[in-house]
C-alpha positions, 0 to 999 in steps of 0.5 A: 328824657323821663320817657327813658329813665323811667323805665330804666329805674324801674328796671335798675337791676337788669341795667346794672347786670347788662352794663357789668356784663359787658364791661367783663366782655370789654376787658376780655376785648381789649387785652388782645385788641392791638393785634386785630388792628391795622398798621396800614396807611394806604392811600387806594387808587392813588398813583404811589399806591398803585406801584407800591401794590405792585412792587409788594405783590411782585417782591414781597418787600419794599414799597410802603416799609421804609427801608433799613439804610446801612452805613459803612465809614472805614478807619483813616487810611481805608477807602470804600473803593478798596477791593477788601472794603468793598468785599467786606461791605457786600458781604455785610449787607448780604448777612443781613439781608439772610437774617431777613427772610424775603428782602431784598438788598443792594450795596454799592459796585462802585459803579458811576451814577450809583451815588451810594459812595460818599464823595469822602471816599470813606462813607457808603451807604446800602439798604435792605428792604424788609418784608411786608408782613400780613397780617403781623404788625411787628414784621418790621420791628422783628427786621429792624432788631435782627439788622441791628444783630448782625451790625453788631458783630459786623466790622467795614473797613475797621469800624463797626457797621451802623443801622439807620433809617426812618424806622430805626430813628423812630425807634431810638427816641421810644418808637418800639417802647412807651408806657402802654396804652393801660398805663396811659389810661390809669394815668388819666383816670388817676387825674380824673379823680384828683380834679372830680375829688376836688370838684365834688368833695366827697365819695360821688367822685368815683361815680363818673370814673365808674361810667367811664371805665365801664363805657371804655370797656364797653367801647372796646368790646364793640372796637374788637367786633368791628375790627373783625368785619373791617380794617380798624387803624390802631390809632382808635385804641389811643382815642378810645382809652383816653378821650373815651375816659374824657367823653364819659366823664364830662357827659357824668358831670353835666348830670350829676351837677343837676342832680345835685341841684335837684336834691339841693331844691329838695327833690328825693330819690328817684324824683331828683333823677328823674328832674335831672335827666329831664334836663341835662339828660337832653344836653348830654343826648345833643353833645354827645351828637355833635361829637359823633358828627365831628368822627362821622364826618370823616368817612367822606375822606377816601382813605380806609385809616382815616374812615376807621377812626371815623367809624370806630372814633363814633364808638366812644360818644355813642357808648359814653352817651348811652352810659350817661343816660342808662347806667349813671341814673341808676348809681345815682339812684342806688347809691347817690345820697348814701355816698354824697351825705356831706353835701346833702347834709350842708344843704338840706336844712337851708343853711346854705346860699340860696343859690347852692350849685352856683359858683360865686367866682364864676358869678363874679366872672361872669358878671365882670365880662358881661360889663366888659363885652367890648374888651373881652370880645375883642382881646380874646378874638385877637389870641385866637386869630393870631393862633389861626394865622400862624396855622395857615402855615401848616404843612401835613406829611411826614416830619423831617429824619432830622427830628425822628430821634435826638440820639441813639446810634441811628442817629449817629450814623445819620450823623455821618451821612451829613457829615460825609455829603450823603445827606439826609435824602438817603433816609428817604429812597425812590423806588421806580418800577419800570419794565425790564427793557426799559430800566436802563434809560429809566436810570439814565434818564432819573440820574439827569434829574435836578436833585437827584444824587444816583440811581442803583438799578441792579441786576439781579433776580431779586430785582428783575421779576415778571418782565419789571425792574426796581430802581432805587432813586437817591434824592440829595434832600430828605423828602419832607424838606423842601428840596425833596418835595421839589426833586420828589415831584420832579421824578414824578412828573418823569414818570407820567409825564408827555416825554414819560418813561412808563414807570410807577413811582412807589416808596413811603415818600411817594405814598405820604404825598398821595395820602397828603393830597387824598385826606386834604381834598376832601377836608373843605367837603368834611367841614361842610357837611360837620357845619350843616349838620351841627346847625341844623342840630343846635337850631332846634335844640337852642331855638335860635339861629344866631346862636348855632352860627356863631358856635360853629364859626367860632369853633372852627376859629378855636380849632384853628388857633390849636393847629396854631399851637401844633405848629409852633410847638411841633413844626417850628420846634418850639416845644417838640424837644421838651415833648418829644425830644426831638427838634423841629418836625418841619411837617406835621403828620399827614393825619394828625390835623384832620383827628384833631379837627373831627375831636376837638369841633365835637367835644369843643361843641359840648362845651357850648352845648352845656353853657348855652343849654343853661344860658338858654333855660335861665333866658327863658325864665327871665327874659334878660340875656345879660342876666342869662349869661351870668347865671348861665355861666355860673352854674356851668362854668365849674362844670366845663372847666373840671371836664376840660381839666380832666380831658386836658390830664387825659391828653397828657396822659396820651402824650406819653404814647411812644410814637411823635405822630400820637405826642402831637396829635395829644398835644394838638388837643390838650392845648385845644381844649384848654384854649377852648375852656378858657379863651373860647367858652369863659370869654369870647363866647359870653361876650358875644352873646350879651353883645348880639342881645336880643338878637340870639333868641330870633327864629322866623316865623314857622319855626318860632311857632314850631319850636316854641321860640 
């Protein structure tokens, strides 16, 4: 790394007016970031993604929007099949559907096999399909509030008309508002700086923040530009604002640390610098790698969102690394001493332990595991196992209406729906697109389907386009339960099937399981290819081969065991009521375990990068692995326990994002990332390297001459 921070001291001023340059275009890039970002969750080439295309490019409306579910409960002594009530309710949905440019609408006949009457005979349900805005994002919030406008002033039967649905649901529990991604960022940077004041005890602290923020900037300007050649989900500005501070920070830390040691050994100036990058220069250069194939990896999954977070994921450790190695030498050069003179002062004259930089507890710690392999091995492991097989319980869709919102008056009119036998599947319609000649034995033949509660086939020119007919199918259970599932594939296999009835099946249920099955058959080929490439990557950069093995196993179980915590928290609803205020998901969201997968390997894999980098110098020097673990650990074990709190606070910090899907993709990663720094890299690991001897430092022969093992 000399090669690189020579030249970049040499020309400190024209690297610090580059880096301020493009923060400034960076802060112009990210106040209008969220509107050049993508909502879509299209799964292409997949069955429901084909009939959603074609109900959207038929209609203009439905498909891939949920719909806007309306519920009419009339006052004792009405009845829904009243002539006036029935008047009353068609004409309410049609106001609706009015105030809604481009939908379509549809609310009950009384017709038999409709089943949008409740058996109550007080209870119907109706739906207004929104329009697919594009290019504009908030084309359904802007349907959601003018439906609920004119329910407002809408009485059925004696009672006021209620709105309710998926999208009604998530807004009630804080979907339409939240702190802002801004807010989020400064809450985690306020963080940082507690843990880094704390780390560092003087002014040096700010150092890491100022990467950070300019790296975030930075990332931001290249987020905006990408955006502009291809479809970027907005879920990348979340990871770019708080994990972007995360990377940056941890990568600052492994530098400033040895610089400090540097200067502790008494190199000055630019010397310290220079011996500084020298050495943990190449440790940030390999973590920030390996996080990147962690994002990279994800662009074999064949679905455009999930590709983009890839994509644009890889943004953060690119810049965060490249801060690290260019703008951080120059700070420490400008204004390193200058800012941390107490430290200096404590150390320079010889008064302190001749060991400065390590840390004695850790020492301690260290020490005590290296005695206690055995135990330590063996009691981490069995947390992080137990974590894995509750894992293996895991189902990836989308959660249960039930635990979209704990209250709200879309809640209430959920309320009623159970209460009346609608039930929750209501939530979740079928559309089914058929030929018009073929629509009426279509109906007839889904309403004879186990599950399903009716089938509204209307007659209408806003329903019957070019020769194709929508009829909505209402299952008896919500799609994400079991039931619905069951009854979901059951209509499917009517559609496709050996006695088919030629028609496609579309709608947001239909579509989520598609994109289920499109990201988790390739999941097996993404790891494959993270796992190659990281041992090939580590191989060479630790000289060993055991070494890289165990990593990569070993985290692939530590990722496990966080999926364990997403599951108890989330999907067994352990925790989801204290996060998120809602029960149980039943199902995590379809693209929240694959995001914590591709981030938590990569900066989980820093993590071992920055203790096994150092365990490998100090066996080098010494030639004993036990005492290369406790001197290893000592010195690193401060540093990889501030980053993980620093990423745990930025975790927090993004848990307060207003939808669940983001609360548990922050609480899939700041539980990951503290059982890592804990269990995982202060026991497990250190364990199984002094249990594995001299074993860790074994190469065959050509690679031991080439590597110099």
């Amino acid at each position: 790394m000399r090669r690189l921070s020579g030249p970049v001291l040499a020309r400190r001023r024209l690297v610090a007016a580059v880096w301020v340059v493009l923060a400034l275009a960076g802060a112009w890039a990210a106040s209008g970031i969220g509107d050049a970002l993508s909502r879509s969750f299209d799964a292409p080439g997949r069955p429901a993604f084909r009939a959603n295309r074609q109900i959207v490019a038929t209609y203009g409306n439905g498909g891939t929007i949920a719909p806007i579910v309306l519920v009419a409960a009339t006052e004792r002594g009405r009845s829904v099949a009243d002539v006036d009530v029935r008047q009353e309710l068609q004409d309410a949905v049609a106001r609706v559907a009015r105030a809604i440019p481009g939908s379509r609408s549809v609310a009950s006949t009384g017709a038999t096999g409709e089943g949008l009457d409740a058996r109550d005979g007080r209870t119907s349900v109706a739906y207004v399909f929104p329009p697919v805005g594009r290019p504009a994002p908030d084309e359904n919030p802007r349907a959601l509030a003018a439906a609920r406008r004119v329910a407002a002033r809408t009485d059925v039967g004696g009672r006021p008309l209620r709105v309710t649905g998926t999208e009604a649901l998530a807004d009630d529990s804080g979907g339409g508002g939240g702190a802002g991604l801004l807010v989020e960022t400064l809450v985690g940077g306020l963080g940082a700086l507690l843990v880094l004041a704390w780390v560092f005890g003087s002014v040096l602290a700010v150092v890491p923040l100022v990467v950070a923020a300019v790296s975030i900037l930075t990332t931001f300007l290249l987020l905006r530009v990408l955006a502009e050649l291809t479809e970027v989900t907005f879920v990348v500005q979340f990871l770019v604002g708080l994990i972007g501070l995360g990377v940056a920070i941890d990568s600052s830390l492994l530098v400033v640390f040895r610089w400090r040691e540097e200067r502790a050994a008494g190199r000055d100036g630019d010397e310290a610098v220079r011996a500084a990058m020298d050495s943990a220069g190449r440790a940030v250069a390999v973590s920030g790698v390996t996080v990147g194939i962690g994002l990279l990896a994800l662009v074999v999954v064949p679905v455009p969102f999930i590709r983009s977070i890839g994509f644009g994921g890889l943004l953060i450790p690119i810049v965060s690394v490249l801060a690290a190695l260019t703008l951080l030498p120059v700070l420490l050069a400008a204004s390193g001493e200058r800012l941390d003179r107490r430290w200096i002062a404590r150390h320079a004259a010889g008064a302190a332990a001749a060991d400065p930089t390590a840390s004695p507890g850790w020492i301690r710690w260290a020490t005590l595991v290296v005695r206690r392999r055995w135990p330590a091995a063996i009691a981490g492991l069995a947390v992080l196992v137990v974590l894995a097989v509750v894992a293996t319980g895991l189902r990836p869709g989308q959660p249960s209406v039930d635990a979209l919102s704990a209250g709200g008056d879309a809640r209430t009119a959920l309320r009623q729906l159970e209460s009346s036998g609608l039930g929750s599947g209501a939530l979740t319609p079928v559309e089914v697109v058929s030929s018009t000649d073929a629509a009426s034995a279509a109906a007839q033949r889904l309403r004879g389907i186990a599950g399903v509660r009716g089938v509204v086939a209307p007659v209408s020119p806003e329903w019957q386009r070019d020769g194709r007919t929508i009829s909505v199918v209402l299952p008896r259970g919500d799609s994400a339960s079991d039931a619905g599932r069951a009854t979901l594939d059951r209509i499917r296999d009517a559609a496709t099937g050996t006695d088919r009835i030629d028609a496609g099946v579309g709608g947001p249920a239909a579509q989520d399981r598609d994109l289920t099955e499109a990201i988790y058959a390739s999941f097996p080929l993404m790891v494959l290819l993270i796992a190659v490439i990281t041992f090939a990557l580590l191989a060479r950069a630790l000289r060993s081969i055991l070494l890289p093995l165990k990593a990569i196993l070993l985290n692939v179980l530590s990722v496990g065991a966080s999926f364990g915590i997403v599951v108890l928290v989330w999907q067994h609803g352990w925790g989801s009521e204290l996060i998120g205020g809602v029960p149980a998901t039943g199902s995590i969201t379809t693209w929240v375990p694959l995001a914590i997968f591709a981030f938590l390997y990569g900066l989980s894999m820093a993590y071992e990068v920055f203790i096994l980098s150092r365990v490998r110098e100090e066996y080098d020097r010494t030639g004993s692995t036990d005492d290369a673990v406790i001197r290893g650990l000592g010195r690193t074990g401060r540093l990889v326990t501030s980053a993980a709190l620093i990423l745990f606070l930025a975790f927090v910090a993004l848990g307060a994002a207003p939808n669940s899907e983001i609360r548990m993709l922050a609480t899939g990663l700041a539980a990951g990332i503290l059982l890592d720094a804990t269990v995982v890299r202060a026991l497990v690991a250190p364990a199984l390297v002094t249990l594995f001897g001299r074993g860790n430092w074994w190469l065959p022969g050509v690679l031991a001459r080439r590597w110099g093992g």
